[in-house]
Structures are given as structure tokens and as C-alpha cells.
C-alpha positions as CSV (number, residue, x, y, z in Angstrom):
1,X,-4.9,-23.6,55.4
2,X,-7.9,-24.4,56.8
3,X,-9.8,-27.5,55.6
4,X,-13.5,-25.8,54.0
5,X,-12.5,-22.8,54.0
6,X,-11.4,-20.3,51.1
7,X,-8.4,-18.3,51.5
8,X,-6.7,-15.9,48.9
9,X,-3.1,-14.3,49.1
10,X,-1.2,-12.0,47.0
11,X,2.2,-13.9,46.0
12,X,5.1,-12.5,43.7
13,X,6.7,-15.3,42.4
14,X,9.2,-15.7,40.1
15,X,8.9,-17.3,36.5
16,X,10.7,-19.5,34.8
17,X,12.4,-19.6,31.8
18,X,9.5,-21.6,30.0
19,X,7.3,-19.1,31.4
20,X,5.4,-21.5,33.6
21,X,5.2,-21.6,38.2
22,X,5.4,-24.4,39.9
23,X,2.8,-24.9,43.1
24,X,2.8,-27.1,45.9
25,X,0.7,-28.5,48.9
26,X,2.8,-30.3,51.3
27,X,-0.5,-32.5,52.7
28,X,-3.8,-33.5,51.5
29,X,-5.2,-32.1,48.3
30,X,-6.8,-28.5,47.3
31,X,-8.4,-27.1,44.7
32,X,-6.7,-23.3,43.7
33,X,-7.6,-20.4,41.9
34,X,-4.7,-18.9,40.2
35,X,-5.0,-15.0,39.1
36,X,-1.7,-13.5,37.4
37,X,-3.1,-9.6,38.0
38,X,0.1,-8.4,36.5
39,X,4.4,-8.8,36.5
40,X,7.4,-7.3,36.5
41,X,9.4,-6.3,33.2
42,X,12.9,-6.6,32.7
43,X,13.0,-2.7,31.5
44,X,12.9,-1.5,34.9
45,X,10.8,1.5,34.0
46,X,8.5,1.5,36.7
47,X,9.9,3.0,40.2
48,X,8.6,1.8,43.6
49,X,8.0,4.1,46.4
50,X,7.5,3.0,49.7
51,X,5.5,5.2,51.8
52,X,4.5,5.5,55.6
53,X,1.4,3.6,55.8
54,X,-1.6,6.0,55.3
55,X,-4.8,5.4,55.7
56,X,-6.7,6.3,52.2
57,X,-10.0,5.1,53.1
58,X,-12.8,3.5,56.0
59,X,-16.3,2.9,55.3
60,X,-16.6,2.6,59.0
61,X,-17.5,6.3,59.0
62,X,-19.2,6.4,56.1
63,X,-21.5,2.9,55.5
64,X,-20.9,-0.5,54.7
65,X,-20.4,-1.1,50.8
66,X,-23.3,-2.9,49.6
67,X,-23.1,-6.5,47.2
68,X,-22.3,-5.7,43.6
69,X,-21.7,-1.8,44.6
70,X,-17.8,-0.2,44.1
71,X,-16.0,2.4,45.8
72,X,-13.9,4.6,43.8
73,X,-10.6,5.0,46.9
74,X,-8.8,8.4,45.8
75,X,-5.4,9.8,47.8
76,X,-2.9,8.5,45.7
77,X,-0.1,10.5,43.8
78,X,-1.6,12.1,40.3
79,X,1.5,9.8,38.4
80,X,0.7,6.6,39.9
81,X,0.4,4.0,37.6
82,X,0.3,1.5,40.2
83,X,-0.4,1.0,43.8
84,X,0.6,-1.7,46.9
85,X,-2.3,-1.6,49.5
86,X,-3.7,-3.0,52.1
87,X,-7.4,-3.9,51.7
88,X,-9.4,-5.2,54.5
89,X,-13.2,-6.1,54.8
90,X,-14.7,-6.3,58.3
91,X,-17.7,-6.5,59.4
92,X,-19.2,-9.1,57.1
93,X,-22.3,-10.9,56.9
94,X,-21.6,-13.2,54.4
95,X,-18.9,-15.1,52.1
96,X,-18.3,-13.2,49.4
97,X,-14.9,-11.0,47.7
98,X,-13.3,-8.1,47.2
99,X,-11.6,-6.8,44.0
100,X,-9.4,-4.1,43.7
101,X,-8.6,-2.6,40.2
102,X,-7.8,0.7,38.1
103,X,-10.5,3.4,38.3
104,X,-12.2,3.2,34.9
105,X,-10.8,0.0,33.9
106,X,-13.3,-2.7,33.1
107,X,-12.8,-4.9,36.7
108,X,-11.8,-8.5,36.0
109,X,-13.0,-11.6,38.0
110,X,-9.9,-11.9,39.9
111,X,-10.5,-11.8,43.7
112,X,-7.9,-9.7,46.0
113,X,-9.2,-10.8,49.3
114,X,-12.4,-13.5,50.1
115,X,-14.8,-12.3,52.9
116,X,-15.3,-14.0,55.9
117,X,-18.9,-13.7,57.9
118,X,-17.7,-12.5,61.7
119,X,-14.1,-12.0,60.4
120,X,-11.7,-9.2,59.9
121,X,-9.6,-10.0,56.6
122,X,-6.7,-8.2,55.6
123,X,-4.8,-8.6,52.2
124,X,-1.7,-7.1,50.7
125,X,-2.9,-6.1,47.5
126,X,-0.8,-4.9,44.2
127,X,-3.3,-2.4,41.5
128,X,-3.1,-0.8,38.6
129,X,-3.8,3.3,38.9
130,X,-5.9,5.7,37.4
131,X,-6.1,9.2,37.7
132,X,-5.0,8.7,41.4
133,X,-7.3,6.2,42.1
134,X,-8.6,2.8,42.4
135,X,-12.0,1.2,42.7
136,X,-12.9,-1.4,44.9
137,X,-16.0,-4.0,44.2
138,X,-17.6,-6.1,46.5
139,X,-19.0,-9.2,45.3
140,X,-22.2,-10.9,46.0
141,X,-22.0,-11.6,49.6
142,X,-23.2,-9.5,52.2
143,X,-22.5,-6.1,53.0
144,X,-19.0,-5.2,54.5
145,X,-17.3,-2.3,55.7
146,X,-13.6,-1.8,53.4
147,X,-10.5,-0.4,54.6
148,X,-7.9,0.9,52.3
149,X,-4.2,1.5,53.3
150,X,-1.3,2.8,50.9
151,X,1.7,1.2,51.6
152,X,3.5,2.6,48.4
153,X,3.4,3.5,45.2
154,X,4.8,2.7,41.6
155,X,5.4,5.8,38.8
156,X,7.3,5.7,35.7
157,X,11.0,5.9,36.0
């Protein structure tokens, strides 16, 4: 961590049998924003498929995606129901966030990744899929140019 700065991560942690997670700072003191964006069931009917990492996705060729504007990121298998990418803004201007969610779904206030101004930021991100797609917002910093990389791929087993 660095001290005034914000960071967000992805974690997949396990939970107890109370249903609660325990977190911890080993120094100093910090305020956290916790998101649960989903879990894992115990009926094992979703299958994960890695994949080579492929590229679904750079505004670098195409624009920078404006503050408060989405992207809809297509590419991904037809039966998806869920995807594990990595999401990167570059190129920014100033502090703001991504969030990466189903196409069509209502997006929520969770953040996947916070922009940095001068800063490439990369984040492994896990979303639910529509249709073969997701949609990414940006937030109400500045502009930033969004990268989108499959990693794999979740479908009903």
C-alpha cells in the first residue's frame, strides 16, 4: 500500500462457516471498501475454462472512453455466463474507476479497478456474462483508454 493513495484488487477468499471474512493490515490503519461481486456454490455447476490470453478489446485504436460513458467488450463464447479478464485503463487524466459488469445488467457501484492520472493499471477482474458480452463504465474521472483481455471463461456444467 501506498500511504494516500487508493488501490483496489480482486481477492477470492474463502468464507467461514458463520458466513463472515476476516481482514487485516499488518501496520498503520486504512479505511477499505469491501465489494462481494459474486461466490462460488457448493453445486459445482459452473465450469471454468482457461484460455490463452486474447486480447478482446483496446480503445487505443479506437478513442479514449469518456467519464460516465460504457463500452459494451464482445468476443466471448455465446454460453458464457461468466468471464475472468484483465481490465486495464491507461492513459488517464484523472482519478476516477472502472466497472466491469454483465451487458444489460443494471451496473452496481462496485469498482473493478481505480484510475490512476499518468498510470497504467491493470486488474484481474471476475464478471457476470451476457449474450457474450460485458460492459465496461468509466466513472467520473477523466478520460482513459481501456484494455480488455480474456483470460478464461465460466459456462454451465
Amino acid at each position: 500500500m501506498e500511504p494516500g493513495k487508493d488501490k483496489s484488487n480482486q481477492a477470492i477468499v474463502p468464507v467461514g462457516p458463520n458466513g463472515t471474512i476476516t481482514l487485516y493490515t499488518n501496520s498503520g490503519s486504512t479505511h477499505v471498501i469491501l465489494d462481494a461481486v459474486g461466490y462460488y456454490g457448493k453445486d459445482g455447476k459452473a465450469l471454468f475454462t482457461p484460455v490463452v490470453p486474447k486480447r478482446l478489446a483496446d480503445t487505443r485504436s479506437t478513442g479514449k472512453l469518456a467519464p460516465g460513458a460504457i463500452t459494451n467488450i464482445s468476443g466471448l463464447p455465446a454460453n458464457s455466463v461468466g468471464a475472468v479478464l484483465n481490465l486495464t485503463a491507461t492513459d488517464t487524466t484523472d482519478p476516477g474507476f472502472l466497472t466491469a459488469y454483465a451487458f444489460g445488467a443494471t451496473r452496481t457501484d462496485a469498482s473493478s479497478l481505480n484510475t490512476i492520472p499518468g498510470r497504467t493499471v491493470p486488474n484481474h477482474v471476475t464478471t457476470p456474462v451476457t449474450d457474450g458480452k460485458v460492459t465496461v463504465f468509466n466513472s467520473y474521472g477523466g478520460p482513459n483508454h481501456v484494455i480488455t483481455d480474456l483470460l478464461g471463461h465460466f459456462t454451465k456444467g
